[in-house]
C-alpha positions in Angstrom: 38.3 0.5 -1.9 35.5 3.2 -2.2 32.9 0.5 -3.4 34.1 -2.1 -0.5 33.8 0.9 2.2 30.4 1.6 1.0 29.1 -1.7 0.7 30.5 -2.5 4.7 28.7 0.8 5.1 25.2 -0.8 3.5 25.4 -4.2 5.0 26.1 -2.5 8.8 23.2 -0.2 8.3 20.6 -3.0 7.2 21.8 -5.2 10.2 21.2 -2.9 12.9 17.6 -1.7 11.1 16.7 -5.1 11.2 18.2 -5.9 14.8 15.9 -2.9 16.2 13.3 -3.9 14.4 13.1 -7.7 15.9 14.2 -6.4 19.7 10.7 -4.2 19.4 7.7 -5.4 20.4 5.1 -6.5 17.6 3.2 -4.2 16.1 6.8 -2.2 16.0 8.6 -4.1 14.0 6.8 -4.7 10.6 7.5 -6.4 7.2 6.4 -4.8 4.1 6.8 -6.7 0.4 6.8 -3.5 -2.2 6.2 -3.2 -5.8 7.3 0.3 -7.0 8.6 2.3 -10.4 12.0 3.4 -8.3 13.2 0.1 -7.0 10.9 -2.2 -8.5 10.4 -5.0 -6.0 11.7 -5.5 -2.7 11.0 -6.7 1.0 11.6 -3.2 3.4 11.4 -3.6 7.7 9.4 -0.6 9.9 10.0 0.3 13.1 7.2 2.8 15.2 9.2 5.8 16.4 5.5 6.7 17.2 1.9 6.7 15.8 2.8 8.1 12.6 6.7 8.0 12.1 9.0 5.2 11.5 12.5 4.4 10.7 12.5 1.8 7.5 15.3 -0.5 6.1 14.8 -2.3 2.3 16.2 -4.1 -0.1 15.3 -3.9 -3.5 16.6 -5.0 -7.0 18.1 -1.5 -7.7 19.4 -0.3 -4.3 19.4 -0.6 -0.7 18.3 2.0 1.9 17.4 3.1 4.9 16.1 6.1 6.8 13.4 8.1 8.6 9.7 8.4 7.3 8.6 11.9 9.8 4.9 12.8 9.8 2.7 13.5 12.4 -1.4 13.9 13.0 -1.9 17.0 11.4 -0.5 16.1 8.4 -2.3 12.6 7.4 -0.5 10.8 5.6 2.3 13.3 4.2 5.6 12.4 5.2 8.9 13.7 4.7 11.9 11.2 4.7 16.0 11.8 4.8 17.6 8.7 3.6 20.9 6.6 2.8 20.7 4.6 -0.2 23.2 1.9 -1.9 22.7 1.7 -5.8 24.7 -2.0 -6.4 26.3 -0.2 -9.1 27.5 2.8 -7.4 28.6 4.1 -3.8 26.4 4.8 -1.0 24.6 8.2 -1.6 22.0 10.3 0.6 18.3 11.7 -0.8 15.7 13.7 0.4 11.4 12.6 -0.5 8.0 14.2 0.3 5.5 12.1 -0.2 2.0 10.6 0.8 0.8 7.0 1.7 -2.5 6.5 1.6 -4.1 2.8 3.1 -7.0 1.7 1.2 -9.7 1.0 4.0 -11.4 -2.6 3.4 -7.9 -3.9 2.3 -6.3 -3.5 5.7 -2.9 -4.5 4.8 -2.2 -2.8 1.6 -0.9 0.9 1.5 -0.2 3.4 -2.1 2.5 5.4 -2.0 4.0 8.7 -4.2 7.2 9.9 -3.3 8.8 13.2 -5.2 12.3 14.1 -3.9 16.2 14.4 -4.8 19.0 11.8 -4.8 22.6 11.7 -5.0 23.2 15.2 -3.0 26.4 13.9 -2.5 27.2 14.1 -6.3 25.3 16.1 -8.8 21.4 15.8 -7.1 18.8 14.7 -9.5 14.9 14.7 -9.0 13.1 11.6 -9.3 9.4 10.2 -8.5 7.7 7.0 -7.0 4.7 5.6 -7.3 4.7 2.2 -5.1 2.2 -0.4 -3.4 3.4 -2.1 0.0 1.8 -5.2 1.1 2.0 -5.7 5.2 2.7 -9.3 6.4 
């Protein structure tokens, strides 16, 4: 029941990131295809809350989440980033990331990204790191 609840949970989550994202106006709605140690490849949806923060949805071969990237001019680049995350072989679970994206400048759509931070802080939190690279489509 637990793992039916949660996955309902996932699914509902994804469809409304994804409905926001294609009710907003290009540039708002973006698709990203990442590569990264955490989730290893997936395809993640951002939507501008402004200039530098976004809300993101992905889908990866480990997990699914979704969740709020929060930065602002002063802090180029750093972001914290609450989230809600599905493992597919566990329930849905919350985490907490720092982290940095940096945009290479003569490849316009390509972005780095290190994440540090804490999952599971429903259960028994655990630290974890990312090192990822997003391609913009």
């Amino acid at each position: 029941m637990k793992i039916a609840r949660s996955i309902v949970s996932a699914f509902c989550l994804l469809f409304f990131s994804f409905t926001f994202a294609a009710t907003t106006p290009s540039p708002a709605g973006r698709l990203y295809v990442f590569f990264n140690t955490e989730n290893f490849i997936g395809v993640e949806v951002r939507t501008d809350v402004n200039p530098y923060s976004h809300i993101f949805s992905n889908v990866g071969l480990n997990y699914i989440s979704a969740g709020f990237r929060l930065s602002s001019s002063q802090t180029r680049g750093l972001y914290i980033a609450p989230m809600i995350y599905y493992p597919y072989n566990n329930e849905l679970n919350f985490a907490f990331v720092a982290g940095y994206e940096l945009r290479v400048e003569n490849l316009k759509n390509l972005y780095f990204s290190f994440e540090d931070g804490a999952k599971k802080l429903n259960n028994k939190p655990e630290a974890f790191v990312n090192f990822g690279a997003n391609f913009l489509f």
